[in-house]
N, C-alpha and C positions, 0 to 999 in steps of 0.2 A: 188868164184863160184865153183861148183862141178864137177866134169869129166861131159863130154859130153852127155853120156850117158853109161847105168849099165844094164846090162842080168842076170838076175839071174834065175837059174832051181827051180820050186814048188814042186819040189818032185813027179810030175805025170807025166800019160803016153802022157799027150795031150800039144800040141802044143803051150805052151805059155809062157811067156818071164813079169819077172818085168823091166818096165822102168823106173828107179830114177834120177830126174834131180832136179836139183836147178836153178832158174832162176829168171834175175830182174824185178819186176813188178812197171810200172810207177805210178805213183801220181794220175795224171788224167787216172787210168784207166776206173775207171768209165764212161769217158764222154767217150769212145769209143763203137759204136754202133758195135750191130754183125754181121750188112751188110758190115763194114768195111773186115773184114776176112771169112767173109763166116761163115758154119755151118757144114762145112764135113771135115773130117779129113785128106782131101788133104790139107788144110789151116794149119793145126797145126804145122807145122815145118815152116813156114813163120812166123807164129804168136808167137811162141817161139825165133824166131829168132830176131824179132825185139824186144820181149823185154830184151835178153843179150844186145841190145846194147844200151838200157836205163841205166845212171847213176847213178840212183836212187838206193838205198838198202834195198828194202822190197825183203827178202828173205822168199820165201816155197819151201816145198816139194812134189811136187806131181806124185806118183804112179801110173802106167798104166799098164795092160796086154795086151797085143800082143797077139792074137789068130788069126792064118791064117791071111785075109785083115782086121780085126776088130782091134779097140783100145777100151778096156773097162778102163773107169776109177776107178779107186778102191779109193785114198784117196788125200788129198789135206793140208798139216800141216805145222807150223811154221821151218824153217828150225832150224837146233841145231847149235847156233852161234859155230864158230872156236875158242878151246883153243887158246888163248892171252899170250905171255908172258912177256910181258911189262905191267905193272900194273897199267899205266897213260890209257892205250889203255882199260881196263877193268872198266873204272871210271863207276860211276852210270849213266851219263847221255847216255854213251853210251849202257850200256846195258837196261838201258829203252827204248830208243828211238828202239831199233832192235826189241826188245819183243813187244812191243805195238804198232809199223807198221805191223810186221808179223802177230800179232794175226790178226790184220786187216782184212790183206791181204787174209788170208784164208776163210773170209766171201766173199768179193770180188772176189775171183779165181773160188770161187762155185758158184756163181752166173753167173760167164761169161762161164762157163764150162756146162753149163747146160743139154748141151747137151751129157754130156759124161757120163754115166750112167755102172752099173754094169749089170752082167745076169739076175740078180733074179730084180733088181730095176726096169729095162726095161720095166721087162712082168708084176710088181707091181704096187699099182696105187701109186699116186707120191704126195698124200697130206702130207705124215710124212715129205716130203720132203718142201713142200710148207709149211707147220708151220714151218720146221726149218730154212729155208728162212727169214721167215717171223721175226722170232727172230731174227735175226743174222742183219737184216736190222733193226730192232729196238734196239739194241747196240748198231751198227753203229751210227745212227743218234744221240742217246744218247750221245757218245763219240763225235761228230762231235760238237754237240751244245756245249757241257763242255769244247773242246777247244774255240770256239770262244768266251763264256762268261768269260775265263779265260783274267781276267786283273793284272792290273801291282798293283793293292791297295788291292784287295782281296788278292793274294799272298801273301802282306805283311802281312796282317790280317790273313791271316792260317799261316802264319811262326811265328807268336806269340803264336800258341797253338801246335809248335813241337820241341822243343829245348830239347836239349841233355845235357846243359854245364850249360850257365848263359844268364842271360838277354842281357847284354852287354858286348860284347867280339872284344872289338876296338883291334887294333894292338899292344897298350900297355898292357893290357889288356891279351890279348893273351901269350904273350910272359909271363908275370907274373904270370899264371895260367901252362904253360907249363913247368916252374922252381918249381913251388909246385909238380905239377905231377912226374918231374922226379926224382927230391928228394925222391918222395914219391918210386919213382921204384930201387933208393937206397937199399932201406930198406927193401922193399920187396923180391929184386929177392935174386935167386940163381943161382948162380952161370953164371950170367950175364943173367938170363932167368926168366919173373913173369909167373906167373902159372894161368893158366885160372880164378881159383875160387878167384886170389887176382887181378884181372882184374878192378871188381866195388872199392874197396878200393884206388888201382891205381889213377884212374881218378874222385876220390872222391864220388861214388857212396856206400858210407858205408851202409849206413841204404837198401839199396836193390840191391845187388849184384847178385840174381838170374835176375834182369831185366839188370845188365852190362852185365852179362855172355851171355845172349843173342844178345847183341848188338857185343859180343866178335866174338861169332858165325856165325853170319850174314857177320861181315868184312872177318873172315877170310873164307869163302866159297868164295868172290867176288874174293881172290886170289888161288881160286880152292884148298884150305887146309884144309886140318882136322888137327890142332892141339890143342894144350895145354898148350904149351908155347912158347912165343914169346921174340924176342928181344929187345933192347932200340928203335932200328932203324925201326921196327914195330911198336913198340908201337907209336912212332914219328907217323907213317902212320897213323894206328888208329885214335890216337886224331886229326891230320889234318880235319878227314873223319868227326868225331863225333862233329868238332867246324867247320865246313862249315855252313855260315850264307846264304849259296842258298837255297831256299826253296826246289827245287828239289834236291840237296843233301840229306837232309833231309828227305823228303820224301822217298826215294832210301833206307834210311838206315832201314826207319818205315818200310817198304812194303816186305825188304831182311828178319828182324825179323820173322816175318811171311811165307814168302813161305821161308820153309825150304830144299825141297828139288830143288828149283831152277827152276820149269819149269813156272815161271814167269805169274804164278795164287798162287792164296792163295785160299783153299775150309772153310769150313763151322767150319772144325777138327781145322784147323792152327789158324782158328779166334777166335775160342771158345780158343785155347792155349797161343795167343797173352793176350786175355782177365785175362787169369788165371795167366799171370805172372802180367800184370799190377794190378790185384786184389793183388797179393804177394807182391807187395813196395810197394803197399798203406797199409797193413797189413790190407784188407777187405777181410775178410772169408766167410761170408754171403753172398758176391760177387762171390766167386769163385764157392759156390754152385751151382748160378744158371748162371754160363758162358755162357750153353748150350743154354739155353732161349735166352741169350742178343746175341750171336754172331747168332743163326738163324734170330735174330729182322733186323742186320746188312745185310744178305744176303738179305733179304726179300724188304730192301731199294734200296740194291746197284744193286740184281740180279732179278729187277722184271723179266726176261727174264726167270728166275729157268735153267742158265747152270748147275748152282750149282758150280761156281767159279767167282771169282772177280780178275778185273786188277790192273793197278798201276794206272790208267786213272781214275777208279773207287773213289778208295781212297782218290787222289787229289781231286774228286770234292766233296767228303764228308767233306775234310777240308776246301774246300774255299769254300761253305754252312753253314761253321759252325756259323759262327753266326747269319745265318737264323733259325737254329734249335735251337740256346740259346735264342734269342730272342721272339722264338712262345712260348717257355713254361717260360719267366722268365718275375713275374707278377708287378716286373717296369720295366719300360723300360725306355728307357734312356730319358734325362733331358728333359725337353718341352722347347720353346721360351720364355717360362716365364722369365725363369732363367737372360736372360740378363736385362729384364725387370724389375723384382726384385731387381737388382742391385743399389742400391742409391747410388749416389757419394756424399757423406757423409766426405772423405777424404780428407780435405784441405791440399794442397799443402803445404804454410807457415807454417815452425820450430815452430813456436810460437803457433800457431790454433793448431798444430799436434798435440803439447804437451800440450793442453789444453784438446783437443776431447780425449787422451788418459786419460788423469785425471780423465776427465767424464765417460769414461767406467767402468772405476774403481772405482768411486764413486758409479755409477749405479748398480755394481754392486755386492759391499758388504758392500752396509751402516747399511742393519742389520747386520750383523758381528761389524760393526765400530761400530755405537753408542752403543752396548752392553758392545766392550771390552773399548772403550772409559769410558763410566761411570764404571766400574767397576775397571779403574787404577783410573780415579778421584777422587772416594770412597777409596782407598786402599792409594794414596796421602794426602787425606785430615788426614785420620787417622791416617797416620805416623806424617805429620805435627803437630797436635794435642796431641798426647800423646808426640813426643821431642820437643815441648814447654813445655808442660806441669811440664816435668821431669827436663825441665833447671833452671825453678824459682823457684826448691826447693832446700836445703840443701844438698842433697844427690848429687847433680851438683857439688857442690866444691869438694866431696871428690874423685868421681867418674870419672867426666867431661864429657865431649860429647859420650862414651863410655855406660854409663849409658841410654844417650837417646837414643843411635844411640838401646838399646836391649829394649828400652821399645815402641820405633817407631815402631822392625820387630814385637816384642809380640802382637803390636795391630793390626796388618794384617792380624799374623797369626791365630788368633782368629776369624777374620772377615773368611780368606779365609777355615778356617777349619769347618764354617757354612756353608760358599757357596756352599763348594765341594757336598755335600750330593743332593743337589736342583739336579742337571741335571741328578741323577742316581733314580730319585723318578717316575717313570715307570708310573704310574698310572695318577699322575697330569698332567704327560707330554701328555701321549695319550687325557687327558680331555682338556688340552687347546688348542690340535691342533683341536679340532673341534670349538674353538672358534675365534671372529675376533682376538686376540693374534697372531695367523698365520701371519699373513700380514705386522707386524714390528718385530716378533723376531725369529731367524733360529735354530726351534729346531732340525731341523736336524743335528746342530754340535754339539750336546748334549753332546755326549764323547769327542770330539775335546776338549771342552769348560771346561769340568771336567778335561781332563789331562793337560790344560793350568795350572789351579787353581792349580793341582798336582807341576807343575813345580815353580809355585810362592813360593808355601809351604816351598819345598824343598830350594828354597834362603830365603825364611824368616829365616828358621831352619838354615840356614847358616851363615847367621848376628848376629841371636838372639843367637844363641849359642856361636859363635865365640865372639861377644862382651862378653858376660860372661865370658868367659875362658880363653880368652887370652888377655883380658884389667881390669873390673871395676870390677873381684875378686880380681885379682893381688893390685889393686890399695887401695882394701878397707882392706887388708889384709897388707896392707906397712900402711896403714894411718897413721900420730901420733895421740897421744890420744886429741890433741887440736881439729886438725880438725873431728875426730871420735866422738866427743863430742857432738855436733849439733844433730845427728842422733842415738845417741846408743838406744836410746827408743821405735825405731823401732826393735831392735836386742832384745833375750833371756839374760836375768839378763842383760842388757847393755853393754856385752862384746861384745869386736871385736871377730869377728868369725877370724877360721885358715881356708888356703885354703881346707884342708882336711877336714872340717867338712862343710863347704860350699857343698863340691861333694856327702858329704854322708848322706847330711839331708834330710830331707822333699823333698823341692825344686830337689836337685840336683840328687835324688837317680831319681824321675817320670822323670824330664829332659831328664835326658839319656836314660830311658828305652823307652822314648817315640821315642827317635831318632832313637834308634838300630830297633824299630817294624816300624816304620814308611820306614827305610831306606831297612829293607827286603821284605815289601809289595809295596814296589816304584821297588825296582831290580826286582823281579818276576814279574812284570806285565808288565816289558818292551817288545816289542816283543821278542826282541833274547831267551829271557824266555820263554814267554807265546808262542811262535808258535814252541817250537823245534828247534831252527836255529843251538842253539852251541848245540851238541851232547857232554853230558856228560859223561866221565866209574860212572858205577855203585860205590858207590850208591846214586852219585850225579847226578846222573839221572833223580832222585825222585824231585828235584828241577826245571826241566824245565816240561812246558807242559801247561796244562787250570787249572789240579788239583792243581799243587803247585800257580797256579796267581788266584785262587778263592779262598783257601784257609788261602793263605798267606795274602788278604783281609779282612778276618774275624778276626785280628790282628788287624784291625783298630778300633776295639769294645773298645778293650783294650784302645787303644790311647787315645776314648773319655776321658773314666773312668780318666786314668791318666791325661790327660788333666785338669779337674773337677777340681780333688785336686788339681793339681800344682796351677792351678790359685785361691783356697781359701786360700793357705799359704805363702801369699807374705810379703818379709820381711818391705816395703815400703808403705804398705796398709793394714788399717786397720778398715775403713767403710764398710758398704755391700756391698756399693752402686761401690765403688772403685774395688772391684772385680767384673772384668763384665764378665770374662768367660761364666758364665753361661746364664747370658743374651741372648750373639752371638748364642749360639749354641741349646738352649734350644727347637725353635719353630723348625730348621730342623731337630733337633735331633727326636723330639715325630714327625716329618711328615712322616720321614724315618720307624722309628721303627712303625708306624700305617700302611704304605704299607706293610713292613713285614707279620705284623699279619694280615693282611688282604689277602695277598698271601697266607700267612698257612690256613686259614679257607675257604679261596674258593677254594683251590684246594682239600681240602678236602670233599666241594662238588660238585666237577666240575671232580669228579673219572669218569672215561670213559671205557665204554666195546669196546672190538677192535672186528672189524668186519671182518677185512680182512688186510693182512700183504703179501706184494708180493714183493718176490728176483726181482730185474732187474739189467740188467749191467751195470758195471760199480763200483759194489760196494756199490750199493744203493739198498733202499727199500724202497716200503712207506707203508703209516697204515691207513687205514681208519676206522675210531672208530667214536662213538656214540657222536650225539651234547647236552652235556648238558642242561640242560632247564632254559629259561632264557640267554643262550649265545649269545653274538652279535657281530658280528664284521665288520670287514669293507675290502677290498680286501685289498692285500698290508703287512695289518697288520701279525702281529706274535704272537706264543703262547712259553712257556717254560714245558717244560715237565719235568717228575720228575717219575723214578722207585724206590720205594723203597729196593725192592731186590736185586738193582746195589747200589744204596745208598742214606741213608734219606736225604743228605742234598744237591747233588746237582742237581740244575736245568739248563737247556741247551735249548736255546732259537732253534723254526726252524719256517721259513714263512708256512703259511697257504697256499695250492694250494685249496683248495675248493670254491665252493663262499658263498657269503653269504645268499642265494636261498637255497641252498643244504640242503639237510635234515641231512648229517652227516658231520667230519671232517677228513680233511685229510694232513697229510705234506709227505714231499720225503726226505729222510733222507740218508746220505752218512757217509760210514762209515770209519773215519777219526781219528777217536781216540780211549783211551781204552773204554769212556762209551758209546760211541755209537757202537763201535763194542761190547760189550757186550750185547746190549740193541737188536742186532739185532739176539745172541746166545740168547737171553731168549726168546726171542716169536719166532725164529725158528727152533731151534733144539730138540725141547720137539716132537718127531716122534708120541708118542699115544695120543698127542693131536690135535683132529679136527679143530681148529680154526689155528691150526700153518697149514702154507699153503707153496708151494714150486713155481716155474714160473708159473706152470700149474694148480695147487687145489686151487681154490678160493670159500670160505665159500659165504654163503648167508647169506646180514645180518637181524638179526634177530630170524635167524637159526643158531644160535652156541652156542655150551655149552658153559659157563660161569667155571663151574667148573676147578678150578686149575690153573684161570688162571693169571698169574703175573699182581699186581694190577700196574696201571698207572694214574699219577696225571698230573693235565692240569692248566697253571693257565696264564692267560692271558683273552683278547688281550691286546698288546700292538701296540703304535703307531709306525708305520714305514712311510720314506719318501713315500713310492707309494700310499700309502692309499690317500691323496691329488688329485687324479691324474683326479677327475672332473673337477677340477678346468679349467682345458688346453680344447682347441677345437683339439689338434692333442697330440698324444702322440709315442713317439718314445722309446720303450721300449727296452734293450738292459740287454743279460744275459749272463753270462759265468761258461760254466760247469752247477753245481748246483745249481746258481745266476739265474736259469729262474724260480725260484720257485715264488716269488712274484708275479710275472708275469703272473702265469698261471690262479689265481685267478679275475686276471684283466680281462685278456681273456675272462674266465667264466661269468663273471659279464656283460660283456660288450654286449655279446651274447645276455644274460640273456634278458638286457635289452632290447636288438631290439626285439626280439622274441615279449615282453610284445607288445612292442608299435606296432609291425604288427599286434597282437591280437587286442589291444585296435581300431587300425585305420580300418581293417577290423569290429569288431561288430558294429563301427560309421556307413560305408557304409553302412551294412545290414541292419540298424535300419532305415536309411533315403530310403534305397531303398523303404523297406517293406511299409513308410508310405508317400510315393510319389503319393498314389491313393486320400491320404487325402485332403483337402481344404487349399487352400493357405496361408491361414493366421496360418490353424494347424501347415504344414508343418515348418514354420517360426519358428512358437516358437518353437517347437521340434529342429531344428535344434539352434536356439538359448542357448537352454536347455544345449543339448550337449556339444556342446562348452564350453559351463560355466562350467561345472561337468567337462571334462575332461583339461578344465584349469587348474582345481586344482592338478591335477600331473604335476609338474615340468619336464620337457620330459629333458635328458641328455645332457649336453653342449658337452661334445665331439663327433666328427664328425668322427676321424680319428684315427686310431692306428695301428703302423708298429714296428711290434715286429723282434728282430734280437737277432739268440740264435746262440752263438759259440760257440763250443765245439770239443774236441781232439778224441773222441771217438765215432764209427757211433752207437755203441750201447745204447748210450745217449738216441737215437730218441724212443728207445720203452720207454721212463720213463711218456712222456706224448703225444704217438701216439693216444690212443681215442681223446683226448683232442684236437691235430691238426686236425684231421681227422674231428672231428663235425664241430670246427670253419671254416673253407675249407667248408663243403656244407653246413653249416648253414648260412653263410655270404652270402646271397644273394644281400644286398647292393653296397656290397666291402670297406665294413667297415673297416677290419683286413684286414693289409698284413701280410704274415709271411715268413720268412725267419730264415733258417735252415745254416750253416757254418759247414764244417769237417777239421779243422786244420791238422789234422793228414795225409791227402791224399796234394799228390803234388798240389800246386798252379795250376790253370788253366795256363796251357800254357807248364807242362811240359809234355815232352815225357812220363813221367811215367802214368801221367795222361790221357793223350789226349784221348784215348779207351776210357776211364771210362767216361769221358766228352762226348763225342759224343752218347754212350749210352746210359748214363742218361736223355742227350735233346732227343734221338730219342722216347726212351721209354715215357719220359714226356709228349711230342710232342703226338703221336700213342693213347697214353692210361691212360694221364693223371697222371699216377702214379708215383712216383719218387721212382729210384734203392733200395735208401739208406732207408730211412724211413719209407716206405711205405706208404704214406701218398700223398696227392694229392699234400703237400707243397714241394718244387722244394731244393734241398741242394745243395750248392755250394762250391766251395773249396778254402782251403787256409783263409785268412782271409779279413773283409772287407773291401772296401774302403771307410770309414768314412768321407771323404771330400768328394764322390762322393754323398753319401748319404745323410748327411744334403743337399747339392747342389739341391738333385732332390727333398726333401721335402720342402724347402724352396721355391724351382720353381711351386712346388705343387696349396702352401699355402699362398701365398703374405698377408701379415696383419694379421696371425694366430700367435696366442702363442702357442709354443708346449712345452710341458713337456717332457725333457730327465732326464730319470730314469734308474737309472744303478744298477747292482748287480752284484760282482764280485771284483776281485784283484785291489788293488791300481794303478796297472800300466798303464791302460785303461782306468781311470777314468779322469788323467792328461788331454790326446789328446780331448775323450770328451768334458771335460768343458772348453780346449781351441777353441774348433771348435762352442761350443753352442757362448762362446764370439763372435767370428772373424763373424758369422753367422748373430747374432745378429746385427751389426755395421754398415754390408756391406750391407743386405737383411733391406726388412719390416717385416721380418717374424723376432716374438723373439724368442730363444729357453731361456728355462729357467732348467739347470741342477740340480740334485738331485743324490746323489749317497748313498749306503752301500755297505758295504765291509765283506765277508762271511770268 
């Protein structure tokens, strides 16, 4: 309590006196009527008197002037809590609880004071007064309700969107994070002291250290400090503060952040500066531009009252709302009763059933894979069996032995497998058979998988067959005596036994090898660690890793066939035509292979494309939209290979089509990732005097652009990819990462496309039958009959449903196809398309770094439809999905629907997916059937 009472002189000639008192005001002051104490100022020292001897600790201050027998009131304010120097006594809840009764109290105090009034207030009339009454009792009641709706499960639900540490921080837990930390203040401090700016480092806050330093700031003011650096025994304090699993801990620390200079309001400035730090760890810039917008959106929620400051009462109930506000703008919501419904107990108990139902998954669910690779060792078996029988009942058995057969078994495989390889890389057959029934029993989706199997058998073939020669049945034929060499010399030149050295450097031996050595450097460069850059080579073995040396080093396989040819027309053991079958094997892939070729060269030669428009976006990316050749078809999904020949005549580089197939031109989104695509994006943009080269902002018109000068580009596609399929499914669950939303976007396109037609189509039905509803009943009939039949004949779209899920690291992503969101969002009048948008890069929902950005983003969502990030009506969420929740609520959706999962993106994502479409599949009635590529 404060002295009694305080006189202070106003500096004037007249007679009056400041009264300062501090005094406790009860709880239930409210219920106390003003008949109780009367209304004249003979009461007020009774009335002051009974409340010093209330308990209670709402502390104000309130102001009075003494003139002559008058008491004018002048003000009524939060009392300024007592320096503390015990720093348990400074904890956060106490200094909330003083701050957020006082401010109370001061609505309260004027309310029951009403009658004490200043000079000028008196003889004015007293409506400013009564509006601000009027506010002041609408906080109130505000603050009054948000306590009593604060429960014990909300709480827990906003303490998972305010964490400062880790998810779980048990007592073990604790203690093991507290030994990294002080380790880490080892290394940091000096001279037994860490420095404010290595504060976030400290307590592992590396990647955003301007939001530790604030958190640094905020603790050390609760101990009445300005410093900059603190001790171990501090910092012990600190982390205590900042791993307190109370929510109002927590809270205390969010709200200290913010009012900086402590008078236990945060205004409009501190929130907009809260915002600009949390924009700073999430490394959102385009955030921090427009702070000022988002932190007025925030006052405008919290202060409908317009004090133009917010409490800590405030803030709490913004967080235990929070998932009122995630929920109004996030367009699933959570899983329906389906879900348990859906659930088929499918899972037999018994070991034996277990392990059978497991078998059957597995059967179910790669028997095209099985029966392909199955016949295809069948085939590769029969033929080894067949040529080392064949080679035992000859002469050449005695001198040779098992050695002989074991290279003339690998020779016949690798003959076979050196035809097959070619089939799965024939681009052209492949896209023509997946439009036919062929789809339905064999996965040409693992077209590459199934090519570098083939690679791998090669490579043990060449390993047998070589090895048997080299180190058995030369040695053996080169020891023979001339008894047993006798049988066979007439297979050999003039009938002599050959030397081992002239074996190596004959006909046979010289192709042998050279075919191994090209064979074996087009096999190493195409492994990944090559083809993606992994090992970093010093120059100028650098030139060896990349896409150029594993394309390149493929065109060596030309060679291969060539030698191949001969080696097999010059067999020393064969001397029919018919016995040399090389050419047989390889003859029909070889001319199928070399006929796509030439067919690629002559279409793309007329399938030259004028570009219309080329536009920078972030990220490192650009796209092109050029002219659609005539006669071009394709289907969404699909992909095209492009080809500059002013970067270079011979390579092509495949990229998905984002346009649809509606569209009158074409277009891909290209990332610039290597040297020919970053080249490719220097030649159509750095040419400054050319009009058609365009920068974020100068976009040509197409149509309207000169052609002159400008680098020619060659098109040569479509080919097939898995999404093109994607009718098939009644639900589709489309999933991209980074640049992997490309395929995707065409689907989208298309899918639109289509509703758009068939609202057209179903409205001109109505009008027609309205228009001829005046007609005679039996007209009407058959017209109506008519219709139906004609619009029969359009097959209307099996899919119903498509929830697109794009994650990416980067919020600049979203401009690469914001039209594109943007239309599908008001076009979808159905709610055909979900879309959902992910930012890796911003802290997980639930952290402190986050939590601002989160709550602004649903407020704004919520208000105005618009989402921070993207600017697009479609809602972005942070961190990454949760893929089990997901399937969970599509499957709850869709009981008895097939959904196609289509992925594009990193091998690493792909895994979880196709285990989840499995587990999905097994448990639900709903199947998923996965589909993946890999960018």
């Amino acid at each position: 309590m404060k002295s009694p009472a305080s006189f202070h002189s106003f500096g004037r000639s007249s007679n009056l006196s400041n009264y300062s008192r501090s005094f406790e005001l009860a709880e239930d002051f409210d219920d106390l009527s003003r008949d109780d104490y009367g209304v004249g100022g003979a009461m007020l020292p009774i009335f002051l008197s009974d409340l010093q001897r209330n308990n209670q600790q709402d502390l104000v201050e309130v102001t009075l002037e003494l003139e002559n027998d008058s008491i004018v009131f002048c003000s009524v304010a939060p009392s300024t809590p007592p320096i503390v120097t015990d720093e348990k006594e400074a904890s956060v809840s106490a200094s909330s609880g003083v701050l957020a009764r006082s401010l109370s109290a001061t609505s309260r105090i004027r309310r029951k004071f009403a009658w004490l009034k200043s000079g000028s207030s008196s003889r004015a009339s007293s409506s400013a007064d009564i509006d601000q009454d009027r506010r002041i009792t609408a906080r109130d009641e505000r603050r009054i309700k948000a306590k009593l709706q604060r429960t014990k499960s909300s709480a827990e639900r906003a303490l998972k969107g305010l964490r400062f540490i880790s998810k779980n921080t048990g007592a073990n837990d604790a203690e093991e994070m507290w030994k990294r930390v002080e380790s880490r203040f080892e290394s940091l401090a000096k001279d037994g002291l860490l420095a404010r700016e290595d504060f976030g480092e400290c307590i592992g806050m590396v990647d955003s250290k301007e939001f530790a330093v604030g958190i640094f700031d905020a603790l050390a003011r609760r101990r009445r400090q300005r410093i900059d650096k603190i001790t171990k025994e501090e910092l012990h304090d600190f982390w205590l503060q900042i791993s307190d699993q109370s929510f109002d801990a927590r809270l205390q620390i969010f709200f200290d952040m913010a009012d900086s200079n402590e008078d236990g309001r945060v205004t409009r400035e501190e929130v907009q500066e809260l915002i600009m730090l949390s924009a700073s760890a999430n490394k959102l810039s385009k955030l921090k531009e427009q702070a000022e917008e988002y932190a007025s959106l925030i006052m405008e929620e919290l202060d409908p009252e317009n004090f133009g400051y917010i409490e800590l009462w405030q803030l709490e109930t913004l967080l235990l709302q929070r998932e009122t506000y995630m929920n109004y703008s996030r367009p699933l919501s959570t899983a329906s009763v389906g879900w348990s419904q859906n659930l088929s107990s499918v899972r037999p108990k018994n070991m034996f059933r277990r392990v059978c139902f497991k078998l059957r998954c597995l059967i179910l669910e790669n028997w095209q894979r099985g029966w392909i690779l199955l016949l295809w060792m069948m085939a590769m078996a029969t033929l080894f069996i067949w040529k080392f029988m064949q080679y035992k009942n000859r002469a050449a058995f005695k001198v040779m032995g098992y050695c002989l057969c074991t290279a003339k078994g690998a020779a016949e495989t690798l003959k076979f497998n050196m035809a097959l390889i070619l089939l799965p890389v024939c681009r052209n057959t492949l896209t023509w058979l997946r439009s036919t029934k062929a789809r339905s029993f064999v996965p040409f989706d693992d077209n590459i998988n199934f090519h570098k199997t083939i690679a791998c058998a090669i490579a043990m073939g060449v390993l047998v067959h070589a090895g048997s020669h080299l180190s058995c049945d030369f040695i053996l034929l080169t020891r023979a005596s001339p008894e047993k060499f006798a049988p066979i010399a007439s297979d050999f030149s003039n009938g002599k036994r050959p030397t081992y050295p002239e074996l190596l450097t004959g006909i046979l031996g010289v192709t042998g090898i050279a075919m191994v050595i090209f064979m074996a450097i087009a096999f190493i460069l195409a492994t990944s660690h090559f083809r993606k850059n992994v090992w970093r080579l010093p120059a100028p073995f650098n030139r060896l890793t990349g896409f150029n040396a594993f394309w390149y080093s493929h065109h060596l396989l030309g060679l291969v066939y060539i030698l191949l040819v001969i080696h097999g027309t010059f067999l020393f053991l064969a001397h029919e035509w018919y016995q040399r079958s090389t050419w047989m094997y390889i003859s029909v892939p070889l001319l199928l292979y070399i006929g796509e070729r030439s067919v690629r060269t002559c279409r793309s030669e007329h399938y030259s494309v004028k570009i219309f428009k080329v536009s920078v976006l972030p990220g490192n990316v650009f796209s092109m939209v050029m002219s659609k050749p005539q006669g071009f078809k394709y289907k969404s999904g699909q992909y095209i290979f492009l080809q500059c020949p002013s970067i270079s005549p011979f390579e092509w580089h495949p990229f998905s089509i984002t346009s649809a197939p509606g569209d009158e031109y074409l277009s891909v989104h290209i990332r610039t990732v290597g040297d020919w695509t970053r080249e490719l994006k220097r030649v159509f943009t750095d040419v400054n005097d050319s009009p058609f080269v365009i920068g974020r902002a100068r976009f040509g018109q197409p149509g309207h652009i000169d052609q002159n000068g400008q680098p020619k580009l060659l098109v040569d596609g479509p080919y097939g990819a898995p999404a093109q399929d994607y009718r098939n499914y009644d639900v589709l669950l489309l999933v991209g990462l980074g640049i992997g939303a490309t395929p995707f976007i065409s689907i989208l396109k298309d899918l639109l496309n289509n509703t758009r037609a068939e609202d057209q189509m179903d409205s001109t039905t109505e009008m027609t039958r309205s228009d001829d509803s005046w007609n005679s009943l039996a007209s009407s009939n058959f017209t109506a009959n008519s219709s139906s039949t004609s619009g029969g004949k359009k097959k209307s779209q099996r899919t119903r449903n498509a929830y697109f899920y794009w994650v990416t690291r980067e919020s600049g992503s979203f401009e690469w196809f914001k039209g594109v969101m943007e239309e599908v969002a008001e076009m979808d009048h159905k709610g055909q398309i979900e879309l959902h948008n992910y930012l890796t890069s911003v802290y997980e929902e639930g952290d402190a770094r986050s939590t601002l950005i989160t709550m602004v983003q649903a407020l704004n969502h919520a208000k105005h439809g618009v989402d921070i990030l993207s600017g697009t009506r479609v809602r972005t969420h942070f961190a990454r999905p949760n893929w089990k929740e997901v399937f969970r609520k599509i499957a709850s959706k869709h009981p008895r629907a097939t959904v196609g999962v289509f992925y594009c993106g990193m091998p690493v994502l792909a895994k979880e997916l196709k285990k989840l479409s499995r587990e999905l599949s097994h448990k639900t009635s709903t199947r998923f059937e996965f589909h993946k590529e890999y960018f």
